[in-house]
C-alpha positions as CSV (number, residue, x, y, z in Angstrom):
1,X,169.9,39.3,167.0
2,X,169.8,37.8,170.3
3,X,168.6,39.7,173.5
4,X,171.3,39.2,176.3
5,X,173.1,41.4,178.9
6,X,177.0,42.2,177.5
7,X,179.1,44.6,178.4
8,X,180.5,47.2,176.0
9,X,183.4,50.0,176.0
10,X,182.1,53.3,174.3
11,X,184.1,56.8,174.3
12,X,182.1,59.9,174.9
13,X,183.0,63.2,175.4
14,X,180.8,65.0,178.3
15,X,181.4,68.4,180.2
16,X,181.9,67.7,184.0
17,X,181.2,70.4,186.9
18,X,184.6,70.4,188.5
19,X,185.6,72.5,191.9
20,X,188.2,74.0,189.6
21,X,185.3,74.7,186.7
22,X,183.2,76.1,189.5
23,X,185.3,78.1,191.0
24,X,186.1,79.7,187.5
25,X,183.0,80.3,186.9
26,X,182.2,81.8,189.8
27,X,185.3,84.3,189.9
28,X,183.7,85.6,186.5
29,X,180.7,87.2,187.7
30,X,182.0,88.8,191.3
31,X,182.7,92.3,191.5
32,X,185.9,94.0,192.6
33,X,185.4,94.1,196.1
34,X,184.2,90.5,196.3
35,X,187.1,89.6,194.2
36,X,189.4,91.1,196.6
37,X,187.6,89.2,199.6
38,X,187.4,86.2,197.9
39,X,191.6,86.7,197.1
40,X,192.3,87.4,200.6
41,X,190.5,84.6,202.1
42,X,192.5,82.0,199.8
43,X,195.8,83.5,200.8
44,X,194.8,83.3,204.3
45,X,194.2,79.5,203.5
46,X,196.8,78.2,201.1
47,X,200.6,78.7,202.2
48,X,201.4,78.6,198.9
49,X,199.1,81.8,197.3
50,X,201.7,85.3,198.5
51,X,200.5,88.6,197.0
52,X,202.5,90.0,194.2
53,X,202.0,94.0,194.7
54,X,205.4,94.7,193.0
55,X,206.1,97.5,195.6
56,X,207.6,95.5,197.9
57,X,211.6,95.2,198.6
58,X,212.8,92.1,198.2
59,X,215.5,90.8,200.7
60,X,213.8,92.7,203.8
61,X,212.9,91.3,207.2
62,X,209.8,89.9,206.2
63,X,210.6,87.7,203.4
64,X,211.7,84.2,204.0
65,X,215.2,82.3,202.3
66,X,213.1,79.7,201.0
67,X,212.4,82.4,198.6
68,X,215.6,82.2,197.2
69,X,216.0,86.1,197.3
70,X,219.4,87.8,199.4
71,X,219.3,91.3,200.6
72,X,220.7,93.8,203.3
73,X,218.9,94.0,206.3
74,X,217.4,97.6,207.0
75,X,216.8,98.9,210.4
76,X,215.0,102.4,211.1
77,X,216.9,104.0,214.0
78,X,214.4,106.5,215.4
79,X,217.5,108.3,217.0
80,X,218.6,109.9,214.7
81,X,221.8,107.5,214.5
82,X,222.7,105.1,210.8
83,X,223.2,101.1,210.7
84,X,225.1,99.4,208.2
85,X,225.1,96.1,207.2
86,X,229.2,95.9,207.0
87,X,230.8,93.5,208.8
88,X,232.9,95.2,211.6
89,X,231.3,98.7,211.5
90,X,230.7,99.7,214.3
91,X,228.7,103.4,216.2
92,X,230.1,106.3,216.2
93,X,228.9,107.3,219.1
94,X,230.8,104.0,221.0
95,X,233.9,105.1,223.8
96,X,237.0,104.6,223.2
97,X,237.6,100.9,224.4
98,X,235.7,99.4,221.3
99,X,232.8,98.7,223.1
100,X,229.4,98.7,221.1
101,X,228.0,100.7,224.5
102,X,229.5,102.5,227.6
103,X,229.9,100.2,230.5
104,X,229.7,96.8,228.3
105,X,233.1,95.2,227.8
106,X,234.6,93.4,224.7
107,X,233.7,89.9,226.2
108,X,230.2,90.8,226.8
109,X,230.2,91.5,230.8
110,X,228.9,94.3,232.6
111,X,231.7,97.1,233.7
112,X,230.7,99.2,236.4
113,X,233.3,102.1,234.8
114,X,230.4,103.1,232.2
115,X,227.9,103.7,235.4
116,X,230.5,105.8,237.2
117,X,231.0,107.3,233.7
118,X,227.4,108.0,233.0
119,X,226.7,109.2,237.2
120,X,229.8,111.9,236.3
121,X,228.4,113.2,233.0
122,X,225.4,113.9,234.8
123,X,226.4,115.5,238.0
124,X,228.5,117.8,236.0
125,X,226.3,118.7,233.7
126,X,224.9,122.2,234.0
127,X,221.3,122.2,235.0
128,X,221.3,118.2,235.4
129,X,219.6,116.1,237.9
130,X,222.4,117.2,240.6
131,X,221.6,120.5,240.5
132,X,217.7,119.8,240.4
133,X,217.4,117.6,243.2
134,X,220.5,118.9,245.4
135,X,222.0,115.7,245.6
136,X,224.4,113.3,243.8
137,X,222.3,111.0,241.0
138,X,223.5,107.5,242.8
139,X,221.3,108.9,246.1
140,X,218.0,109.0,243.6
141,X,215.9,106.0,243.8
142,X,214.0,105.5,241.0
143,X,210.5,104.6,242.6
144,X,211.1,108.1,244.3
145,X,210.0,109.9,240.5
146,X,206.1,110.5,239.9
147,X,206.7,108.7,236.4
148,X,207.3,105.6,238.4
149,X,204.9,106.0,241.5
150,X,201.7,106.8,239.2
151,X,200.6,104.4,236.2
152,X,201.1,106.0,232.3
153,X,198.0,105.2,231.3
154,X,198.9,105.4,227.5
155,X,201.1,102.4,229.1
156,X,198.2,100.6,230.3
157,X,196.3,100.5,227.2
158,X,198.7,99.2,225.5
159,X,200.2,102.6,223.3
160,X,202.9,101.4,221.5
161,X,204.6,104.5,221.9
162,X,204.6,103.8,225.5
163,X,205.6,100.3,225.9
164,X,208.3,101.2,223.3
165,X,210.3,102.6,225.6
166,X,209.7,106.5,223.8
167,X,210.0,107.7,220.7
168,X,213.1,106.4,220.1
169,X,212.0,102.6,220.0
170,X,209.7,102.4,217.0
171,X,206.4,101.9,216.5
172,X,204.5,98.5,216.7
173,X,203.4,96.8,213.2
174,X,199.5,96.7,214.5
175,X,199.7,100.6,215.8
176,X,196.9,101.9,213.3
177,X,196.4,105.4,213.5
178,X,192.7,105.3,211.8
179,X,191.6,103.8,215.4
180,X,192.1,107.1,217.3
181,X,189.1,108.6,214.5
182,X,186.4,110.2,216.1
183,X,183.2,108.2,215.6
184,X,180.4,109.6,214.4
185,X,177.4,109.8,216.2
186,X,174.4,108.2,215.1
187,X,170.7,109.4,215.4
188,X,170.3,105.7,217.8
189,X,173.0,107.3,220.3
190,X,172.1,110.9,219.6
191,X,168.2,109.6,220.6
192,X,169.2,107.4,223.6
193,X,171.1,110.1,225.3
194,X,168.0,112.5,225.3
195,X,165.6,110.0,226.3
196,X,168.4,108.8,229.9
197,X,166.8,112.1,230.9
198,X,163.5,112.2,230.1
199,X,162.8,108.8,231.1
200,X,163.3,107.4,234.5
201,X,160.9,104.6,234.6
202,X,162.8,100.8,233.7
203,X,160.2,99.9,231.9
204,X,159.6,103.3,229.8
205,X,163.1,102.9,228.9
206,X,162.7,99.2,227.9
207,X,159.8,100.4,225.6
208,X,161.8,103.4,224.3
209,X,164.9,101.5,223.6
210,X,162.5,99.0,221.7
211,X,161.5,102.2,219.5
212,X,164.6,103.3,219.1
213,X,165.8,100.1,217.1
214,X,163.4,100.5,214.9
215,X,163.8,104.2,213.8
216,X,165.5,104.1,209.9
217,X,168.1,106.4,208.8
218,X,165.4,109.4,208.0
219,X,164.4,109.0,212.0
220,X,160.7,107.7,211.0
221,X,159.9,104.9,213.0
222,X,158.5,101.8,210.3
223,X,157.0,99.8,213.1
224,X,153.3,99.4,214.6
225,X,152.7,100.6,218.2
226,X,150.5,97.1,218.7
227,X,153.7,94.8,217.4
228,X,155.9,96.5,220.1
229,X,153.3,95.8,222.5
230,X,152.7,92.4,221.7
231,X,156.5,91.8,221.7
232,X,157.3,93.5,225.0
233,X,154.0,92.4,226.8
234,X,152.8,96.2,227.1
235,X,149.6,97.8,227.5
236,X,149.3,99.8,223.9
237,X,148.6,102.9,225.7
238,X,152.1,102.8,227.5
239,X,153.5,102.2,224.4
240,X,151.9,105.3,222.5
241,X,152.4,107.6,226.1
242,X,156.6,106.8,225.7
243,X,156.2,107.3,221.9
244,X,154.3,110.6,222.7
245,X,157.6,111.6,224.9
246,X,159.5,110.6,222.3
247,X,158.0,112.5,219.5
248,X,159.5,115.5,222.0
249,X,163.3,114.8,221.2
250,X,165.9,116.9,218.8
251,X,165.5,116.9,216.1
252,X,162.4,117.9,215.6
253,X,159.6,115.3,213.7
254,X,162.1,112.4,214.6
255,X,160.0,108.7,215.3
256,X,156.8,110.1,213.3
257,X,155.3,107.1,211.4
258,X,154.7,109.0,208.6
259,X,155.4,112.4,206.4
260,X,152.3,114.4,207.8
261,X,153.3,113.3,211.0
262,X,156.3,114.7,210.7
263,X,155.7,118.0,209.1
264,X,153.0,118.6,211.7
265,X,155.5,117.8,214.8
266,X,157.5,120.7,213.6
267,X,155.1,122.7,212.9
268,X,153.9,122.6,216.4
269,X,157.3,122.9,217.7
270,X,157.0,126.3,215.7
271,X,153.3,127.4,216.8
272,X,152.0,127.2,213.2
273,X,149.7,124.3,213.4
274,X,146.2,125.3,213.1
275,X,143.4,124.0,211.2
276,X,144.0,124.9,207.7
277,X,147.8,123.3,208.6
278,X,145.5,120.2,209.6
279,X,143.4,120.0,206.8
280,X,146.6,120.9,204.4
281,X,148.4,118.0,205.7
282,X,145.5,115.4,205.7
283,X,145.1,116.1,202.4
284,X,149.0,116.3,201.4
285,X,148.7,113.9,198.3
286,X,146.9,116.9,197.1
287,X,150.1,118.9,197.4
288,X,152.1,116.9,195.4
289,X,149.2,117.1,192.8
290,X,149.2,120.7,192.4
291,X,145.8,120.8,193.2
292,X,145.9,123.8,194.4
293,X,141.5,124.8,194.0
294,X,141.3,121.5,195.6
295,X,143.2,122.7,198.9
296,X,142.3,125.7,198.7
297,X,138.2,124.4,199.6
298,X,139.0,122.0,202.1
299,X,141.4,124.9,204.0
300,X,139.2,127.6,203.3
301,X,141.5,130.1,202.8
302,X,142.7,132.6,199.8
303,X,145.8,132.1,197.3
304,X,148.0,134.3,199.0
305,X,147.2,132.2,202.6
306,X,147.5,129.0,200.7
307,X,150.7,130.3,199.2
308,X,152.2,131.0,202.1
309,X,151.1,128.0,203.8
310,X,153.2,126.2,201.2
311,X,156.2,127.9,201.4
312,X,156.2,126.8,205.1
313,X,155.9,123.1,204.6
314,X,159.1,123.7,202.4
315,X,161.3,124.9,204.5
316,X,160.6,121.9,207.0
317,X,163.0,119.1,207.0
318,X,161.2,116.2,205.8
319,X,164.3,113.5,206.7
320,X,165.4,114.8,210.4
321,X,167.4,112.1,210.7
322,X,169.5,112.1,207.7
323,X,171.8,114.3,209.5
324,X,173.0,111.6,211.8
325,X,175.3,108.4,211.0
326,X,175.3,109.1,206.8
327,X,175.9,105.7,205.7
328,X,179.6,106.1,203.7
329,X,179.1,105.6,199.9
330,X,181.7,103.0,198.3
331,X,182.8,104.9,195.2
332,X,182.8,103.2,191.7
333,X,185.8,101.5,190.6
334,X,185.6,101.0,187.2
335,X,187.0,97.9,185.5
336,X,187.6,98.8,182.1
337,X,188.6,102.2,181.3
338,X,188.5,103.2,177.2
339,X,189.9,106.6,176.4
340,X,190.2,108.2,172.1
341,X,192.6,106.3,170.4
342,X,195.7,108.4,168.2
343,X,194.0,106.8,164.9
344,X,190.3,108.1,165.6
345,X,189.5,104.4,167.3
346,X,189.1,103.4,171.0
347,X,191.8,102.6,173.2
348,X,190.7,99.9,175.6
349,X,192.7,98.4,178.7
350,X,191.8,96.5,182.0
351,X,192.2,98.7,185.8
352,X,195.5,96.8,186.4
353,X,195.4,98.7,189.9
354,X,191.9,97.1,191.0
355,X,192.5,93.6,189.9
356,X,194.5,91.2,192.8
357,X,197.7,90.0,192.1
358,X,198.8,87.0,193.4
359,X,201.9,84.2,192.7
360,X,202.6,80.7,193.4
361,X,205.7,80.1,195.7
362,X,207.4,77.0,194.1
363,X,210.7,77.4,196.1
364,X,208.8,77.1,199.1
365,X,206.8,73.9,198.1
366,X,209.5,72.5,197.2
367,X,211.6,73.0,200.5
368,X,208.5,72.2,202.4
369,X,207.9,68.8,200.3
370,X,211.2,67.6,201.1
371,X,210.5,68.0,204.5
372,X,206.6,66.2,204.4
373,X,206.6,63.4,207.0
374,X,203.4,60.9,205.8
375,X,201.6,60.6,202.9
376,X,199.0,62.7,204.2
377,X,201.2,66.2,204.3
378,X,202.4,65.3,200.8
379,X,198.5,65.0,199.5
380,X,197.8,68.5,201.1
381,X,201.0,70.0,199.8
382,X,199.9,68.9,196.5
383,X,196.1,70.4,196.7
384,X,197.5,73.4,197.8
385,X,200.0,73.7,194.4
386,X,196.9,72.7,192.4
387,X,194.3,75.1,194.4
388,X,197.0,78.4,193.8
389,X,198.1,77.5,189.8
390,X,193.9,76.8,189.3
391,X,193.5,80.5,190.7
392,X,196.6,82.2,189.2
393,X,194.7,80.7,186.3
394,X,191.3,81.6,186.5
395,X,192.2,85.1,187.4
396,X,194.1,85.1,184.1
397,X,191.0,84.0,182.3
398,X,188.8,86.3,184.1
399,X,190.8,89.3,183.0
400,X,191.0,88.4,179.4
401,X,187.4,87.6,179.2
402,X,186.4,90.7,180.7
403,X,188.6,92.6,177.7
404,X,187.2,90.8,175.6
405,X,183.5,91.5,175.9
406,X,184.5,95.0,177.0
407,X,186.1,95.4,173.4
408,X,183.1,94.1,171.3
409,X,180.6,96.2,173.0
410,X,182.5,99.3,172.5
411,X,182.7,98.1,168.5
412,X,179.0,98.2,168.7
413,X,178.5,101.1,171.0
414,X,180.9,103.6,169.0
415,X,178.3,105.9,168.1
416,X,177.2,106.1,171.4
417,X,180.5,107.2,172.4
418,X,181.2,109.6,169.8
419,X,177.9,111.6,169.7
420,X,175.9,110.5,172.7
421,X,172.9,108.5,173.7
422,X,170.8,108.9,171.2
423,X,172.9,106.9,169.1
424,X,172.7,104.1,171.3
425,X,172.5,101.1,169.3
426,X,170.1,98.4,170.4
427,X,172.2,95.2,172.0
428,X,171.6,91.9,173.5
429,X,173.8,89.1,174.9
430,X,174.1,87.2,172.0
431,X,175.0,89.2,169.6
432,X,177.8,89.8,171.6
433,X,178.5,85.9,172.2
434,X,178.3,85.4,168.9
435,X,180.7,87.7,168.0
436,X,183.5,86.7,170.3
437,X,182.7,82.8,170.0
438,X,181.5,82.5,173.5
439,X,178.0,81.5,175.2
440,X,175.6,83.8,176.2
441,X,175.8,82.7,180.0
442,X,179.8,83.3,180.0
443,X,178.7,87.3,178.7
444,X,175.9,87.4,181.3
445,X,178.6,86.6,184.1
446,X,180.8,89.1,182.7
447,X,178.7,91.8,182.7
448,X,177.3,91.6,186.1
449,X,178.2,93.7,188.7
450,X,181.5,95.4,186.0
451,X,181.8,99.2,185.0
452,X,183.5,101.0,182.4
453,X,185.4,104.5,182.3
454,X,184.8,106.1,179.0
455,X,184.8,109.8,177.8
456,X,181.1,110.1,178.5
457,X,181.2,109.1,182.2
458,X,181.4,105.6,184.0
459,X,178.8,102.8,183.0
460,X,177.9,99.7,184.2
461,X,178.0,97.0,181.1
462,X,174.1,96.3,181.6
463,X,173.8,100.1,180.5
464,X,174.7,99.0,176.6
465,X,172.5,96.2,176.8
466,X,169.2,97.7,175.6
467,X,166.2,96.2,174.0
468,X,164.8,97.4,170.5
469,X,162.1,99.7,168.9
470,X,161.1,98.7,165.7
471,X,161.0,101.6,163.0
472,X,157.9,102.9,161.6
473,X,160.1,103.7,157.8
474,X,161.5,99.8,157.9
475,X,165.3,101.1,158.7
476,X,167.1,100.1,161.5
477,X,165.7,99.6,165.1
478,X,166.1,102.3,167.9
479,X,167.3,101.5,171.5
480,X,165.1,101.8,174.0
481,X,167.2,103.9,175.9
482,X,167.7,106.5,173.3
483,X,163.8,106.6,172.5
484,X,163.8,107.2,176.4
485,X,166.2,110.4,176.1
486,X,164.4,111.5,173.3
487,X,161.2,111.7,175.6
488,X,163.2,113.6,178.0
489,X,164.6,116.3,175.8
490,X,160.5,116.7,174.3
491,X,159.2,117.0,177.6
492,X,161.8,119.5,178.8
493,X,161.6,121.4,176.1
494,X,158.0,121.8,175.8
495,X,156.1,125.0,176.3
496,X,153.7,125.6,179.4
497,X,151.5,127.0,176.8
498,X,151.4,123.2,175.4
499,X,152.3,120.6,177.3
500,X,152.8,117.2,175.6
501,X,150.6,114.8,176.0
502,X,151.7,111.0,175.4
503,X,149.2,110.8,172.6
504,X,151.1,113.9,171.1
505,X,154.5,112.6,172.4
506,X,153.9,108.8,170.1
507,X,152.5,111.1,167.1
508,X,155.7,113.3,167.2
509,X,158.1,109.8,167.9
510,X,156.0,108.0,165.1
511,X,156.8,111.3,162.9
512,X,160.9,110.7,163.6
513,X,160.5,107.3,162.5
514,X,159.8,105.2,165.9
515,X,157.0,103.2,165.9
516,X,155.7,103.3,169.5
517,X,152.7,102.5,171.2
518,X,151.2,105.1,174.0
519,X,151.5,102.5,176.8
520,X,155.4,102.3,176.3
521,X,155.6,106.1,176.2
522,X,153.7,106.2,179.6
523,X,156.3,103.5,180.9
524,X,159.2,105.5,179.6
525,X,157.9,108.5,181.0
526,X,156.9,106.8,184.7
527,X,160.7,105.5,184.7
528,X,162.0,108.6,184.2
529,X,160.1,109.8,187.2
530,X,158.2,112.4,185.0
531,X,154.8,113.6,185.8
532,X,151.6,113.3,183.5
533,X,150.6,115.8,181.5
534,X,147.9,117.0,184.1
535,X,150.4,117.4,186.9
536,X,153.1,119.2,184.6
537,X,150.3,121.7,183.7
538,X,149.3,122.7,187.4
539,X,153.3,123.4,188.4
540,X,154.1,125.7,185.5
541,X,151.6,127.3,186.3
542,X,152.8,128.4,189.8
């Protein structure tokens, strides 16, 4: 065979990254709220994308005849007075000459009977503006009233209410009643309004304000007096003098550097520091030892001194600034939510109300094609139709996928939620892609950053996703997370006569049939934020 160059035609099959793929994939692993932003940006984009929440009336004001929809107008008459949308019908409340309003004739000009009609009513009217101001009403200017000669300054900002022309005239479509909250003060504006009065130096309050930026919400400051020095171009003894000044402020142990620092500002606000406070607080790790003979020699004082010493330190605040500014706490929305099915199983459906909604407007492409001038606005018209079905799409298949996964890992997890986590069945991704004929990236995507609602409290997916413990009898493997309540309920339940140790927690975990080593029960028990052995004998002791 004969080496030459030739061309040949071959058909392959080969997955390409589209925009489209991308965007699918990405859609699959954000959470609600990013979902939501990420909806809300692409309707602000494509004219094409409208949100379908279902509670909207078709046929109002706001929706377009491109749309294809009819409807009555409906007009809000703040009067107290009713609109209809019947030809010929006309106020109640209109003279007798057919007029829509006094003084306005039937060909649309001005009459100047309505203002002679209007000046009598009020003259005559008992208590009017006559009788007030002891004159007829056409001698009253209207720059003469004291609404007129002074400014409304609900009018100058810009009240709707005001420029409405009263209550009667409506209210404006951006009037947003959350904007007249009271904010809440922060521990940064709480601070600076202390320190406008103990400071009067420029430069101080250059140095303080520096400070002051870098207090955290517990009020410590997690900076070094020599960076803010170096930064300002300050001498590090004016630094630590305004910090010193500072210390002084409400509350109490606010822009201390540290815990002792902070228990022993308010202690001297109090009068209580002295040396066995000093030496108590150098030596604070002690404290949370329980080493109580430890302190005890380095204060040189008795138990009952060093008990009350303690007690002291406890009712100190060891956060003074976590009453300032509390950072607001976006409750968990889950996405699946599984409730007892009639025939003993699992019932298991989607949070319709968290997922977008949105539709594709074909009327309007259509009227708006018809109307495209170049090529160019026909190209964009048509990457807009494709951009919103490739959404509408991908949102479909994000939902379904979620269900999906959600469904096999509550076939796995059904022990778990019929008797609890100790029946947590060990789990990994692809067992789960298996099952459902998907790959194991596609599950990892899904179960990022999703929760589910079930009888037993709102989880995030990860949480069924556990690793295995082999068993020491050759039966089935334990999750990791139910070894790790196990060591709970033991430890809880233990006796300060006989506090587990982790060689005696693994013998009694061998004994149930989990084959553990002692380093794994340390981990467990160091996750679980439980103290040694040591340290668990000293406080129930106390």
């Amino acid at each position: 065979m004969a080496i030459a160059p030739r061309l040949e035609v071959r058909q392959s099959q080969s997955l390409v990254m589209t925009p489209q793929l991308m965007q699918a994939i990405k859609l699959l692993q954000l959470s609600n709220l990013d979902l939501v932003a990420y909806v809300d940006a692409e309707l602000e984009r494509n004219p094409l994308l409208e949100r379908n929440d279902g509670d909207e009336t078709p046929g109002g004001e706001g929706d377009a005849p491109d749309r294809g929809e009819t409807g009555e107008s409906v007009r809000d008459d703040f009067s107290g007075g009713e609109t209809t949308g019947e030809p010929g019908a006309r106020d109640d409340r209109s003279d007798d000459t057919g007029s829509d309003q006094p003084g306005q004739a039937d060909d649309g000009s001005t009459s100047d009977e309505g203002a002679d009609w209007i000046g009598e009513e009020i003259n005559r009217e008992p208590g009017g503006v006559a009788e007030k101001l002891d004159t007829d009403f056409e001698n009253v200017y209207q720059g003469d009233s004291q609404a007129d000669a002074v400014p409304d300054p609900g009018a100058l900002a810009g009240d709707p209410w005001q420029q409405g022309g009263g209550r009667g005239a409506g209210v404006s479509e951006e009037y947003n009643l959350e904007s007249f909250v009271a904010e809440e003060e922060t521990l940064a504006d709480h601070v600076s309004a202390q320190m406008t009065l103990l400071l009067t130096d420029p430069v101080d309050r250059l140095i303080a304000g520096n400070l002051i930026d870098n207090l955290d919400e517990a009020g410590y400051l997690r900076t070094d007096i020599g960076e803010v020095a170096d930064r300002l171009g300050a001498e590090p003894d004016r630094v630590a003098a305004v910090l010193a000044q500072l210390q002084t402020l409400e509350p109490i142990g606010v822009f201390a550097r540290n815990l002792a620092e902070c228990l022993r500002l308010q202690l001297q606000d109090k009068n209580r520091y002295d040396p066995a406070m000093a030496a108590l607080l150098d030596n604070i790790e002690l404290l949370a030892k329980r080493d109580m003979s430890a302190l005890r020699k380095l204060c040189r004082v008795d138990d009952e001194d060093l008990t009350e010493m303690i007690h002291e330190i406890r009712a100190l605040n060891p956060r003074p600034g976590s009453a300032f500014g509390s950072v607001l706490v976006q409750p968990m929305v889950p996405d699946v939510i599984v409730r007892p099915g009639p025939d003993g199983g699992w019932a298991i459906e989607l949070n319709s109300d968290n997922l977008p909604k949105v539709l594709v407007n074909q009327t309007y492409y259509a009227t708006v094609q018809k109307t495209a001038r170049d090529e160019t606005e026909k190209a964009y018209l048509t990457d807009c139709l494709q951009t919103a079905n490739w959404l509408v799409k991908s949102l479909d298949q994000r939902a379904k996928t979620i269900l999906k996964v959600a469904t096999e890992i509550v076939r796995q997890q059904d022990a778990f939620l019929t008797y609890g986590v100790q029946h947590l069945r060990p789990l990994n991704l692809r067992t789960v892609a298996d099952a459902i004929s998907m790959h194991e990236s596609t599950v990892s995507r899904v179960t990022s950053n999703k929760y589910m609602a079930t009888n037993r409290g709102i989880f995030e997916f990860k949480y069924f996703f556990t690793s295995a413990i082999a068993s020491s009898e050759g039966g089935d493997a334990h999750s990791a997370e139910a070894v790790r309540h196990r060591i709970r309920q033991m430890i809880d339940q233990e006796s300060p006569s006989a506090i587990l140790s982790d060689d005696t927690i693994v013998t009694m975990l061998k004994a149930a049939g989990i084959d553990i080593a002692r380093r794994t029960v340390a981990k467990y028990r160091e996750s679980l934020r439980i103290p040694s052995s040591v340290q668990r004998r000293r406080e129930k002791r106390q």
